[in-house]
C-alpha positions as CSV (number, residue, x, y, z in Angstrom):
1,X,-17.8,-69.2,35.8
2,X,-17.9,-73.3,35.2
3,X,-15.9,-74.6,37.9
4,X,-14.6,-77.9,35.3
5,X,-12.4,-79.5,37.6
6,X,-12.2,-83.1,37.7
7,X,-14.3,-85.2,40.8
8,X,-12.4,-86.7,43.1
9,X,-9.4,-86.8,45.8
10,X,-7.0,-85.8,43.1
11,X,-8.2,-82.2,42.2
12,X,-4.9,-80.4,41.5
13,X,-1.8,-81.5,39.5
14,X,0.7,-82.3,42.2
15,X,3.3,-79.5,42.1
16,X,6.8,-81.0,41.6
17,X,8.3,-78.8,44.5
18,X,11.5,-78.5,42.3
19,X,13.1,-74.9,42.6
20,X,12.2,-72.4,40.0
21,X,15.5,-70.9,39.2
22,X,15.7,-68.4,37.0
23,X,17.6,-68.8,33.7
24,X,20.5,-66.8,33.0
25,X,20.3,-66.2,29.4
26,X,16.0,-66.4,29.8
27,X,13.9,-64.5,27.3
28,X,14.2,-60.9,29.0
29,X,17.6,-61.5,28.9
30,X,17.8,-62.4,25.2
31,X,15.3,-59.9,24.3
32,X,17.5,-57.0,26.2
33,X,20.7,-58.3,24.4
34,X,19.5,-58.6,21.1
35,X,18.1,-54.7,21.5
36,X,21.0,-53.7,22.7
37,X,22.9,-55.4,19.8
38,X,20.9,-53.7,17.4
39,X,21.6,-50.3,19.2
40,X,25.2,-50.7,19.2
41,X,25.3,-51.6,16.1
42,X,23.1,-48.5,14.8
43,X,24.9,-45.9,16.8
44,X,28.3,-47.8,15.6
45,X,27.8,-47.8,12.0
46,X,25.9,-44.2,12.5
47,X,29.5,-43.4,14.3
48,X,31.7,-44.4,11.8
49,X,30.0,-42.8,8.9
50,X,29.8,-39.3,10.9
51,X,33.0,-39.8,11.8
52,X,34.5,-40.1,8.0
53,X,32.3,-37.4,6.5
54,X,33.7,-35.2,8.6
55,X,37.2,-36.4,8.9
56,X,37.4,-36.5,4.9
57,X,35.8,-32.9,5.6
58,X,38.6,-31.2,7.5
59,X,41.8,-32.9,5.9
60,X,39.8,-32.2,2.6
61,X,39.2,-28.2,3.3
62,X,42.9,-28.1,4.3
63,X,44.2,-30.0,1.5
64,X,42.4,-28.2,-0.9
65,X,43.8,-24.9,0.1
66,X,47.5,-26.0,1.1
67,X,47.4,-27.2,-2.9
68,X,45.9,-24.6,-4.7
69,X,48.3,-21.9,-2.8
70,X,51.2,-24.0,-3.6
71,X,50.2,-24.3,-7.2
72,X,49.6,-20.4,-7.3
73,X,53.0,-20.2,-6.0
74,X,54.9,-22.1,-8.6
75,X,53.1,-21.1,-11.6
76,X,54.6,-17.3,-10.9
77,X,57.7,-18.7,-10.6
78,X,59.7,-17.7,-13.5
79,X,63.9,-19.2,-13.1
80,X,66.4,-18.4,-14.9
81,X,68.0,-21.5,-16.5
82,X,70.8,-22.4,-15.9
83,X,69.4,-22.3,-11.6
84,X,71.2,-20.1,-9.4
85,X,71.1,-22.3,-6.1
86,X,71.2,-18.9,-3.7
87,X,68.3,-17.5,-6.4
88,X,66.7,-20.4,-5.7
89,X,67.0,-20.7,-2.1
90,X,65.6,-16.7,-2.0
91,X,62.8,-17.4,-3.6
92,X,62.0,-20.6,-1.6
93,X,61.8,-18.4,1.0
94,X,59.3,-16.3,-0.1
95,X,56.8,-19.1,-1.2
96,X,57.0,-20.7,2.0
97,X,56.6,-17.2,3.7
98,X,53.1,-17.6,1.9
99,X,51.8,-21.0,3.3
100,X,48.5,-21.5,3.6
101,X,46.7,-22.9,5.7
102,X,49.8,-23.7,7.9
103,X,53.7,-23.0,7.4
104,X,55.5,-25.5,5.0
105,X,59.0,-25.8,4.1
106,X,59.6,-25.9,0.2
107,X,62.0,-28.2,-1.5
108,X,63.2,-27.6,-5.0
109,X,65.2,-30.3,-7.0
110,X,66.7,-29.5,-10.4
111,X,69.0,-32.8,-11.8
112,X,71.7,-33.0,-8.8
113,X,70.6,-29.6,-7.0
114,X,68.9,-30.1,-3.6
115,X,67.8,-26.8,-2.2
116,X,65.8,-26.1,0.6
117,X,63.6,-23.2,3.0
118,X,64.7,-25.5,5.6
119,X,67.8,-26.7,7.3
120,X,68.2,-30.0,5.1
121,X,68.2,-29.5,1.5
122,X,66.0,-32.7,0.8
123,X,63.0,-34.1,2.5
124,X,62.5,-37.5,4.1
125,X,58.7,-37.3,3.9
126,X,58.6,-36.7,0.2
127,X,58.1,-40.5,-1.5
128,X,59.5,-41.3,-4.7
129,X,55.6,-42.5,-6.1
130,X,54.9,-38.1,-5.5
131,X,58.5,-37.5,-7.1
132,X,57.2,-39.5,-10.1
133,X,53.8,-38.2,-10.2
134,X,55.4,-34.8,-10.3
135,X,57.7,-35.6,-12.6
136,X,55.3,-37.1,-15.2
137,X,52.0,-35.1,-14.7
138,X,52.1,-31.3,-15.5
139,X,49.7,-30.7,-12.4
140,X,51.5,-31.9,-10.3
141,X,50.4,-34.4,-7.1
142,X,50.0,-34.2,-3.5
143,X,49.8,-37.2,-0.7
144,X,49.2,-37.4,2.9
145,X,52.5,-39.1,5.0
146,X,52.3,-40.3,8.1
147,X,55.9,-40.8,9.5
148,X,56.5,-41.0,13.5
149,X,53.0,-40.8,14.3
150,X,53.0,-37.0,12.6
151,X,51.0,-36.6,9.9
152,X,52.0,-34.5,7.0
153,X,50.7,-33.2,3.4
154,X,53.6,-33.4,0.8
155,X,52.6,-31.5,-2.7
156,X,54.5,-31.6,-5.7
157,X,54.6,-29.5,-8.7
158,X,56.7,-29.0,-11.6
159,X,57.9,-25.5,-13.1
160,X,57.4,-25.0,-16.4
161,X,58.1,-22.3,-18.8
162,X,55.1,-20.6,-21.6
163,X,56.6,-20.9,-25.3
164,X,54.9,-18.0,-27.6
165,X,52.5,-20.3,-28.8
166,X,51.1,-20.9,-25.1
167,X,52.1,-24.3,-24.7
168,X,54.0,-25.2,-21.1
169,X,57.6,-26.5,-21.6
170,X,58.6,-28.3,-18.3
171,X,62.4,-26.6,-16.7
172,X,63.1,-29.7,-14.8
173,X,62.9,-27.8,-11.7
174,X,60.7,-30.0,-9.2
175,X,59.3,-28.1,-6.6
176,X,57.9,-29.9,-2.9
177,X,56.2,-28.6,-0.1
178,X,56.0,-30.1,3.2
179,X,53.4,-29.5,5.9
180,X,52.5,-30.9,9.5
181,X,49.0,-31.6,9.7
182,X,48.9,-31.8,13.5
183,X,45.6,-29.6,14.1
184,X,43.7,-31.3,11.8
185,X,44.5,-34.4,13.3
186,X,43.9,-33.3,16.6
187,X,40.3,-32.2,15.2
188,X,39.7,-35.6,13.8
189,X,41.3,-37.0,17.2
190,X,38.6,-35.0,18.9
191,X,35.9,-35.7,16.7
192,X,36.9,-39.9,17.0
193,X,36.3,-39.1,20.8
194,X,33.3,-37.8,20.6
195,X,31.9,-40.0,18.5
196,X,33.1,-42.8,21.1
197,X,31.8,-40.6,24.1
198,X,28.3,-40.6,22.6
199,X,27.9,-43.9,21.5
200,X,28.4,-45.2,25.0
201,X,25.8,-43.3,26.5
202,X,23.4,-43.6,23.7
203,X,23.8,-47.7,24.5
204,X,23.3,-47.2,28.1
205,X,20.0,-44.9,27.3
206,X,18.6,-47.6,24.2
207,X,19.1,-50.0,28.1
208,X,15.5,-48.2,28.9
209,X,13.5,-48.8,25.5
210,X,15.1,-52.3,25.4
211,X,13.4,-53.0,28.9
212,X,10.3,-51.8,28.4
213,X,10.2,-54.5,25.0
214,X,11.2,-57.1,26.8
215,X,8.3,-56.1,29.5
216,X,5.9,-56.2,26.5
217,X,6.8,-59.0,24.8
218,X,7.1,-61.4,28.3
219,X,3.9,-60.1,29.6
220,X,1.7,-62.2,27.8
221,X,4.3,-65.1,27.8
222,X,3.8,-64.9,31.3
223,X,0.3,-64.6,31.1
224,X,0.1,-67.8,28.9
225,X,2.8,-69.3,31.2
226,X,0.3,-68.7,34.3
227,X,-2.4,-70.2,32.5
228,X,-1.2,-73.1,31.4
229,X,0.1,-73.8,34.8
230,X,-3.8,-73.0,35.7
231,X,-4.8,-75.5,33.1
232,X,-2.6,-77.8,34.5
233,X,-3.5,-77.6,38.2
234,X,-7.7,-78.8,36.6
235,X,-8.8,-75.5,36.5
236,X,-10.2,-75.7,32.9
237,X,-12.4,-72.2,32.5
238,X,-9.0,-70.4,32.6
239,X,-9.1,-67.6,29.5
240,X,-6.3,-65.1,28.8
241,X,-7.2,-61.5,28.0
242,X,-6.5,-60.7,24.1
243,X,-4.8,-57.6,23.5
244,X,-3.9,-56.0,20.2
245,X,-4.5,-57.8,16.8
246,X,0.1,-59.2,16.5
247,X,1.3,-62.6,16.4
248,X,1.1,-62.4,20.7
249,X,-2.8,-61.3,20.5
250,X,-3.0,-64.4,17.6
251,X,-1.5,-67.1,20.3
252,X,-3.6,-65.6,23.2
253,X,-6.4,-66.5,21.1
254,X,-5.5,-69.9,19.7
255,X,-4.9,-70.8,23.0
256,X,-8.5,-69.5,24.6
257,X,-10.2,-71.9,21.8
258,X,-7.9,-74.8,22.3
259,X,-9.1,-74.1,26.3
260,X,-12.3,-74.4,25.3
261,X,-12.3,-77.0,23.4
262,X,-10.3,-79.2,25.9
263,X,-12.7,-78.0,28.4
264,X,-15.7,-79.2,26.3
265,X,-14.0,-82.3,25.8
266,X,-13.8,-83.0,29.2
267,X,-16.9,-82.3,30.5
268,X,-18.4,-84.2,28.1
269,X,-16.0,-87.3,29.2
270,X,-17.4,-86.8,32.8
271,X,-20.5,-86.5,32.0
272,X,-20.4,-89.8,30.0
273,X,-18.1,-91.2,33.1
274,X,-21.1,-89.8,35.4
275,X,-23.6,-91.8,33.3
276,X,-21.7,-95.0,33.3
277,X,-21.1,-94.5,37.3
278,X,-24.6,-94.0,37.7
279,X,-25.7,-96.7,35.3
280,X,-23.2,-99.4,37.3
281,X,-24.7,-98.3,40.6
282,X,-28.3,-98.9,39.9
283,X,-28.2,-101.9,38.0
284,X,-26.2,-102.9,41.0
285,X,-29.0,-101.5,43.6
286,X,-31.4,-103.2,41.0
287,X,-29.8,-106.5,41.5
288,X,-29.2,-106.5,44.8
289,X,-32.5,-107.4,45.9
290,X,-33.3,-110.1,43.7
291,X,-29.9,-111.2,44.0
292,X,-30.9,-111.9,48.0
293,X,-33.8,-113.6,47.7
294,X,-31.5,-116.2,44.8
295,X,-29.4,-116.9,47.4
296,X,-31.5,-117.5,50.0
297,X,-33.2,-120.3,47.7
298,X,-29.5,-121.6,46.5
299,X,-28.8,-122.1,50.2
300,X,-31.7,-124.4,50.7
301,X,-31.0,-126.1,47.1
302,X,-27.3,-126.4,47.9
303,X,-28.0,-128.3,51.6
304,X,-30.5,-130.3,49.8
305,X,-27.9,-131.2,47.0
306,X,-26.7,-135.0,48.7
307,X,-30.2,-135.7,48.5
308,X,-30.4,-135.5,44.7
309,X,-28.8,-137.2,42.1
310,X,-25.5,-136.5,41.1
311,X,-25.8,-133.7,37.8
312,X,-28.5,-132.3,39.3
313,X,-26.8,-131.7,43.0
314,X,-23.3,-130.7,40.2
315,X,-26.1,-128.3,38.6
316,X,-27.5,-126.6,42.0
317,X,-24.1,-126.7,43.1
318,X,-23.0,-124.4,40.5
319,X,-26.1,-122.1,40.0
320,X,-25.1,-121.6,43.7
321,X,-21.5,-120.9,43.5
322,X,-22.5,-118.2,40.8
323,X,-24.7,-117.0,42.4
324,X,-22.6,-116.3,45.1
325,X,-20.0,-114.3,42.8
326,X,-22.3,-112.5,41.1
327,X,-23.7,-111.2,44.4
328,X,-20.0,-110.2,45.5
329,X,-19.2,-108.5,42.3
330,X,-22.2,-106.7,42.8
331,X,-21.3,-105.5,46.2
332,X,-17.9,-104.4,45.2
333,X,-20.1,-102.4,42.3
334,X,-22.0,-100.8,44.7
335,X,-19.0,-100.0,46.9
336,X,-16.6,-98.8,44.5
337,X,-19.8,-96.6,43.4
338,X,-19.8,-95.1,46.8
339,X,-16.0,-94.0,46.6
340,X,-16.6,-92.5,42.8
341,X,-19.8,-90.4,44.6
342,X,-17.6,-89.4,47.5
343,X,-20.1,-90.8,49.8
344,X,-17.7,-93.7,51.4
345,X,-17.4,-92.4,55.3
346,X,-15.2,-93.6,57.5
347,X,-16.9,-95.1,61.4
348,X,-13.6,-94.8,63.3
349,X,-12.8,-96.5,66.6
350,X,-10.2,-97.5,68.5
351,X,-9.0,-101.0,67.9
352,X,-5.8,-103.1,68.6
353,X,-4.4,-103.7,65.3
354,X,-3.1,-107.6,65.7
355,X,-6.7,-108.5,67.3
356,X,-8.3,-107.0,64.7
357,X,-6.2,-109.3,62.3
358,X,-7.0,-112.0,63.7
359,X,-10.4,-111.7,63.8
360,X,-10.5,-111.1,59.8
361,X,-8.4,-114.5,59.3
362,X,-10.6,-116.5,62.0
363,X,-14.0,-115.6,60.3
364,X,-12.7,-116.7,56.8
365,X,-11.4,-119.7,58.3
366,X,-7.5,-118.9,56.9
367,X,-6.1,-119.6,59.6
368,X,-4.3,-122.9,59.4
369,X,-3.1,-121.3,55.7
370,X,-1.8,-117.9,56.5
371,X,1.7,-117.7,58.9
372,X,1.1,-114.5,61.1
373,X,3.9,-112.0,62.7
374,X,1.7,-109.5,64.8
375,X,3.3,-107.2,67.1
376,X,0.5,-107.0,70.0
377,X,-0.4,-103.8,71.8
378,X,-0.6,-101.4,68.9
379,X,-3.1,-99.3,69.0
380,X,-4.7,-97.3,66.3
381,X,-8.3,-95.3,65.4
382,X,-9.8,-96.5,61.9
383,X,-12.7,-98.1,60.7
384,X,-12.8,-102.0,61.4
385,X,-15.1,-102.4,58.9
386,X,-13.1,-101.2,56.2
387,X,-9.4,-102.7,57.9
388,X,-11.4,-105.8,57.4
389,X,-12.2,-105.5,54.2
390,X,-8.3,-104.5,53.2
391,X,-6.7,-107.6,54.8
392,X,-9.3,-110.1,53.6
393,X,-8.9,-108.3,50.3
394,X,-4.8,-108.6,50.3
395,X,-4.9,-112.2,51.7
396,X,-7.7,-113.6,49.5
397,X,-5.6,-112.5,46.8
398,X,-2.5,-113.6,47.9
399,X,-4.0,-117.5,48.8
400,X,-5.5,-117.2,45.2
401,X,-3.2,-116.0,43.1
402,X,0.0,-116.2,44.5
403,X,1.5,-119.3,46.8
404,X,1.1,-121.0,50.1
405,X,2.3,-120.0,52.9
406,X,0.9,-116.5,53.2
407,X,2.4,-114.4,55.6
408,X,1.0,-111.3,57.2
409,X,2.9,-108.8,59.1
410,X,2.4,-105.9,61.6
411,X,4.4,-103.5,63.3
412,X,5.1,-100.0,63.6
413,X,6.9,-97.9,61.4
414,X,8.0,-94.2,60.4
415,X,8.0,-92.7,57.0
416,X,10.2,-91.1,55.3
417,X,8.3,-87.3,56.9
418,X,8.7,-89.1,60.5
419,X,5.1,-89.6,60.8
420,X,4.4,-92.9,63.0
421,X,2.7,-95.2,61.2
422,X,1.0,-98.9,61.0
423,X,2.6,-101.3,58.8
424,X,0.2,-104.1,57.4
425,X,2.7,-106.4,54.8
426,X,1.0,-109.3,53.3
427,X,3.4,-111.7,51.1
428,X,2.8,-115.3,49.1
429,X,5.1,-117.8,48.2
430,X,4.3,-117.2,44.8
431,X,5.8,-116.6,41.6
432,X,5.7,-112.7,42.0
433,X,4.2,-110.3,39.9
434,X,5.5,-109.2,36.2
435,X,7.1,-106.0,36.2
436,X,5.4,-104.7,33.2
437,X,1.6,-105.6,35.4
438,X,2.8,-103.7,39.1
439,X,2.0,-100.2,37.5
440,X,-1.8,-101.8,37.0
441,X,-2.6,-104.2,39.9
442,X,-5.0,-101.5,41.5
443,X,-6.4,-100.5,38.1
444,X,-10.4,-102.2,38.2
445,X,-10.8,-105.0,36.2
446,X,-7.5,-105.2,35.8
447,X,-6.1,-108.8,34.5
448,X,-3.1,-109.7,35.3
449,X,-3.1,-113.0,32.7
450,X,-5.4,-112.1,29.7
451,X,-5.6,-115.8,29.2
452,X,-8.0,-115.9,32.7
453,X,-11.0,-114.8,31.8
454,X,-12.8,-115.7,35.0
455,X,-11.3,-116.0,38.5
456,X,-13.1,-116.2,42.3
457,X,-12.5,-112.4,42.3
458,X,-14.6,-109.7,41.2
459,X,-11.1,-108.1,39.5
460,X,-12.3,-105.0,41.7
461,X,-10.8,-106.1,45.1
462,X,-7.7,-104.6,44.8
463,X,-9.3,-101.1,44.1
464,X,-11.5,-101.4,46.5
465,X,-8.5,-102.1,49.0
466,X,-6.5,-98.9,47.5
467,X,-9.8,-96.4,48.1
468,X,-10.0,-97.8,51.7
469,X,-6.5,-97.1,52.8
470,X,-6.5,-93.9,50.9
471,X,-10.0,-93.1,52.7
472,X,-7.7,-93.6,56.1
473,X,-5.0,-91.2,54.8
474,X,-2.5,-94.2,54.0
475,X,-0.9,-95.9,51.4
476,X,-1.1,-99.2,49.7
477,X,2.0,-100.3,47.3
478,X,2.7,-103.7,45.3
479,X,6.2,-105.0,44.6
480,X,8.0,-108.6,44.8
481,X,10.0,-109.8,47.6
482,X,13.9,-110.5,47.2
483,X,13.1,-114.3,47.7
484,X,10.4,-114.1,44.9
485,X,6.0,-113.8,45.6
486,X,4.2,-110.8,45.8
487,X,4.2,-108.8,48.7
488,X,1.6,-106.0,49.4
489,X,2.4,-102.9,52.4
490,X,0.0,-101.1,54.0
491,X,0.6,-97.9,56.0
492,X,-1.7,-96.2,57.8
493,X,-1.2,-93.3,60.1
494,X,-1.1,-94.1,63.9
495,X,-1.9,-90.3,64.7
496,X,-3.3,-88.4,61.6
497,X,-5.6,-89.5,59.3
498,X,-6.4,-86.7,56.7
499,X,-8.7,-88.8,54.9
500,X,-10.6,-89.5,57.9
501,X,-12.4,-85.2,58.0
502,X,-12.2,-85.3,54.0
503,X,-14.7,-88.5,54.1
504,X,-17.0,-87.4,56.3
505,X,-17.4,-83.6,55.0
């Protein structure tokens, strides 16, 4: 396995350490809801439909028979015109003494006449659209009444009289008969509630299937969740494992070759990066030598300068002052190439932090141009060298670029964490830094005015100054002072330096 992750300090993404909370309407969630949404609606419409057939079923069966007994009944019934209402009445009797499926009580009209098997001679349930079916059709009609929650079946036929030629001549005696159909609504009662009673556990049981496909649908989102957050954290070789040939197995894929290809991508940048690094540092070892012996013979020409005449002293006097920056710049090559390689160590000792200041201004003569405001008797273990190099860095730049007087600062501090730590703040009386340049004024090379293509600076000082304070587990930061000028903090640990074991693994 091809351990691709990038060189240097900053191995891993930096986690954000913001909560994971879990969503309330998330994927599973969805997933669960939509299954069971299909389920209820499957077992609903499944429901309804069972419940109809068979509702249409039982009032069918004993609507069927209630009519055709009733129409048996009144075709044998022969009256004698004009009607006898006692006749009548007897022989209402006897039809409903022959209901089927369930009793019914028979009504007979004949013009004004209203008589009855029952104890009122007309019916309240019978409607006048069955009186006029009856009426106009020689069959007859029959129609289901609901009145006070009791349903009934009314039926209405007509008696009619056979001429000698067979043809039916309608009496005008109307015959109704009126029956509860309680049972068979309390069978399609019972068959609603049943149908109700099993789609609720069928819901609860499709609660199982529905888990189990969210579980196999989010296992590879998690999968590819996990190793993108892999991906993210520079771990470059991570694959997922491909199941099945769907749409899932398809995006598995797609993402294992985009992988790949990112992770060709960037080890072919570092590679590249590598050469360049390497190139830098031994053109920079390769000049270094000759580099020392140019200005050991620019020294001599330069003290000998007031002894020639004036454009040839001018001349010496710049070959030497080039000289000298090309020999810094390549010393600040050569260092920053130390940091990229992770070979920069760190020679700690204990040091009082405001003499250690003042030493650094003293030897670069700065003193009568930088204002000082040391707090004396702090004591702190780093690497002189390297402090050194920081200050002169962040003071050089400020009596270059910014404005006299330059101020440095020390004191003692405490982050945000409560770690104790050394504050170095170095500020100009300049006109500050742009806003749109702070995010870059560590970046190498970095130019702050495009315009100036050539300064005393190597443009890698402040980036030089950022790898030493992160080398002593501290931190460097740019920003402009209320008053205006640039001001530049430095704090480094009084008591742990993280950095310092890293370095000198």
């Amino acid at each position: 396995m091809t351990d691709a992750r990038r060189p240097g300090a900053a191995t891993r993404a930096p986690r954000t350490g913001r909560p994971r909370r879990a969503a309330p309407f998330g994927l599973r969630t969805r997933l669960v809801l939509a299954f069971l949404l299909v389920a209820a609606v499957s077992a609903g419409t499944t429901a309804a439909l069972t419940y109809r057939e068979a509702r249409n079923a039982v009032l069918a069966g004993a609507q069927d028979t209630a009519v055709t007994s009733f129409r048996e009944q009144a075709e044998t019934l022969a009256p004698t015109l004009p009607v006898d209402p006692d006749m009548l009445r007897e022989t209402l009797f006897v039809i409903a003494a022959k209901a089927k499926p369930h009793p019914w009580i028979v009504f007979a009209e004949y013009g004004s006449l209203r008589v009855s098997s029952g104890t009122s001679p007309t019916s309240s349930v019978v409607t006048p659209e069955l009186r006029h079916t009856t009426l106009s059709t020689p069959h007859g009609g029959f129609q289901r009444v609901v009145k006070n929650g009791i349903p009934y079946l009314t039926i209405g036929m007509p008696v009619v009289t056979r001429t000698s030629a067979g043809s039916s001549v309608p009496t005008g005696l109307l015959l109704f008969a009126v029956m509860r159909m309680t049972d068979e609504q309390s069978d399609v009662d019972a068959l609603l509630t049943a149908a109700r009673n099993g789609a609720l556990p069928a819901l609860a049981i499709a609660l199982v299937p529905a888990l189990i496909a969210a579980r196999s649908v989010l296992r590879p989102v998690r999968a590819l969740n996990r190793a993108a957050r892999s991906m993210g954290s520079g771990r470059l070789d991570t694959r997922i494992q491909v199941r099945g040939s769907d749409e899932l197995a398809d995006l598995a894929s797609t993402f294992n070759e985009s992988a790949g290809l990112l992770e060709h991508s960037v080890e072919a940048l570092q590679q590249a990066e590598a050469r360049a690094r390497r190139f830098a540092s031994d053109v920079s070892h390769e000049l270094r030598t000759p580099l020392a012996g140019m200005l050991a013979v620019t020294e001599v020409l330069d003290e000998d300068a007031d002894g020639l005449d004036p454009d040839t002293a001018r001349a010496v006097r710049l070959i030497s002052a080039e000289t000298g920056k090309l020999a810094v710049l390549v010393e600040d090559l050569m260092e920053i190439s130390r940091f990229d390689a992770r070979a920069a160590e760190l020679n700690t000792d204990e040091v009082d932090a405001a003499e250690t200041v003042r030493k650094t201004l003293d030897h670069r003569h700065w003193g009568d141009r930088v204002r000082t405001e040391l707090r004396d008797g702090i004591r702190i273990r780093l690497d002189p060298r390297r402090f050194d190099l920081v200050v002169a860095n962040l003071v050089g730049n400020a009596l270059r670029h910014g404005g006299e007087p330059v101020t440095v600062r020390l004191d003692r501090g405490t982050t945000a964490e409560g770690a104790e730590v050394l504050i170095t703040e170095v500020t100009d009386n300049g006109p500050g830094i742009r806003p749109e340049v702070l995010p870059h004024i560590f970046d190498r090379f970095y130019k702050a005015d495009a315009a100036r293509g050539r300064s005393a600076g190597s443009g890698l000082g402040l980036a030089i100054t950022q790898e030493n304070v992160r080398l002593h587990g501290g931190t460097v930061r740019a920003a402009n002072g209320p008053q205006g000028g640039a001001v530049f903090t430095v704090e480094l640990p009084l008591h742990d330096r993280p950095g310092t074991e890293e370095a000198q693994e």
